[in-house]
C-alpha positions in Angstrom: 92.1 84.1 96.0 89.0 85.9 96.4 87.3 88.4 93.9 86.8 91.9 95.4 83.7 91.9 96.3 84.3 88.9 98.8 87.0 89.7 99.9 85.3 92.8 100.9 82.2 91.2 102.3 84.8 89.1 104.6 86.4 92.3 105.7 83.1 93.6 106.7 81.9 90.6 108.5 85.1 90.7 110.3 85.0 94.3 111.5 81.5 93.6 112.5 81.9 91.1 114.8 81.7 92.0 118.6 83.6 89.1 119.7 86.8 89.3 116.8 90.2 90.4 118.0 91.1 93.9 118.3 94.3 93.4 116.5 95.5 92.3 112.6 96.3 93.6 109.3 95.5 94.5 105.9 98.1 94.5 103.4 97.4 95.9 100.4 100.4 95.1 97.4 100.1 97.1 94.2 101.9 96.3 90.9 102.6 99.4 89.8 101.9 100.4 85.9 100.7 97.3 84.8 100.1 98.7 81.4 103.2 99.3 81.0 104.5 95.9 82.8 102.0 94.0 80.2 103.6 95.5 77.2 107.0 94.7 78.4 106.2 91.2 79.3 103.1 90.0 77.4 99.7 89.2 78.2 100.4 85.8 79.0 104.0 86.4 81.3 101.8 89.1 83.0 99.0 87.2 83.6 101.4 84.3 85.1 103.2 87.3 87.5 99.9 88.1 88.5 99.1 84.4 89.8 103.3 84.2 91.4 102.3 87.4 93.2 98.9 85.9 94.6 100.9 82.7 95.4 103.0 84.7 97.3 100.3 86.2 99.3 99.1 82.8 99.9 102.4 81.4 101.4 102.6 84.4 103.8 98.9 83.7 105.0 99.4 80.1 105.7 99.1 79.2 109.0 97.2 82.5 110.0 93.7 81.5 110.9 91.0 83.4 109.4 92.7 85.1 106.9 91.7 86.3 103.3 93.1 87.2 100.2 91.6 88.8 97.2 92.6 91.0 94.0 90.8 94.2 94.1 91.5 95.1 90.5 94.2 94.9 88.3 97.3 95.5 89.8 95.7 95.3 93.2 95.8 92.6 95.6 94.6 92.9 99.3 95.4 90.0 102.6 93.7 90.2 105.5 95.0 88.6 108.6 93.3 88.5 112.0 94.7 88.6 115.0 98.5 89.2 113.1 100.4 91.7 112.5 102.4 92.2 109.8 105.6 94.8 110.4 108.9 94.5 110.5 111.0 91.6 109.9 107.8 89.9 108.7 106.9 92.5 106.3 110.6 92.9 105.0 110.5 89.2 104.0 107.2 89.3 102.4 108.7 92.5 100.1 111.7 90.4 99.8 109.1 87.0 98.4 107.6 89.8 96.4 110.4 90.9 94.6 111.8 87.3 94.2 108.5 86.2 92.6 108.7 89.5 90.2 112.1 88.0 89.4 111.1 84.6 88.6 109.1 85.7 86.0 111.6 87.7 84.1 110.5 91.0 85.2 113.3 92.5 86.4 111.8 96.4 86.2 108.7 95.7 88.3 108.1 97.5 90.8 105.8 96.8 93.5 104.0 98.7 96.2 103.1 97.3 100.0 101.5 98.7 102.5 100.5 97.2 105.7 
């Protein structure tokens, strides 16, 4: 998982290049109120959410070439994926792995964001 500024500098390579496919998507996944999710869970629980979500991302990029994943900030993560597009079924079972992953840690109140 890339830092921001990275994962930025590989979005900006990408959208520069003449040659790159016209078609792809961004994702961006927000945990929402992570103050308030860290003082429900704990530092350490939230921290180890944090790394399930990015995991997450991670399985769903798999197999896409080219892609990149980075945390913005925070709460924030952000995957690129060139020359894929994420809708539909494919983004209902990533909310679903989402959700599952919140789960798995114990957080049953989380409540993510995820836009594509």
């Amino acid at each position: 998982v890339l830092l921001r500024q990275p994962l930025l500098t590989t979005l900006e390579l990408m959208l520069g290049q003449d040659d790159a496919a016209s078609d792809g998507s961004v994702v961006l996944v927000r945990l929402n109120d992570l103050a308030a999710v860290n003082a429900r869970l704990g530092h350490r629980q939230t921290d180890d959410l944090l790394v399930e979500i990015a995991r997450t991302l991670r399985q769903a990029a798999d197999g896409v070439p080219e892609s990149a994943l980075g945390r913005l900030n925070g709460s924030d993560f952000a995957m690129i994926l060139p020359a894929h597009q994420m809708h539909g079924a494919a983004l209902d079972s990533l909310c679903e792995a989402l959700r599952q992953a919140c789960l798995a840690q114990g957080d049953t109140q989380a409540s993510l964001v995820v836009a594509a």
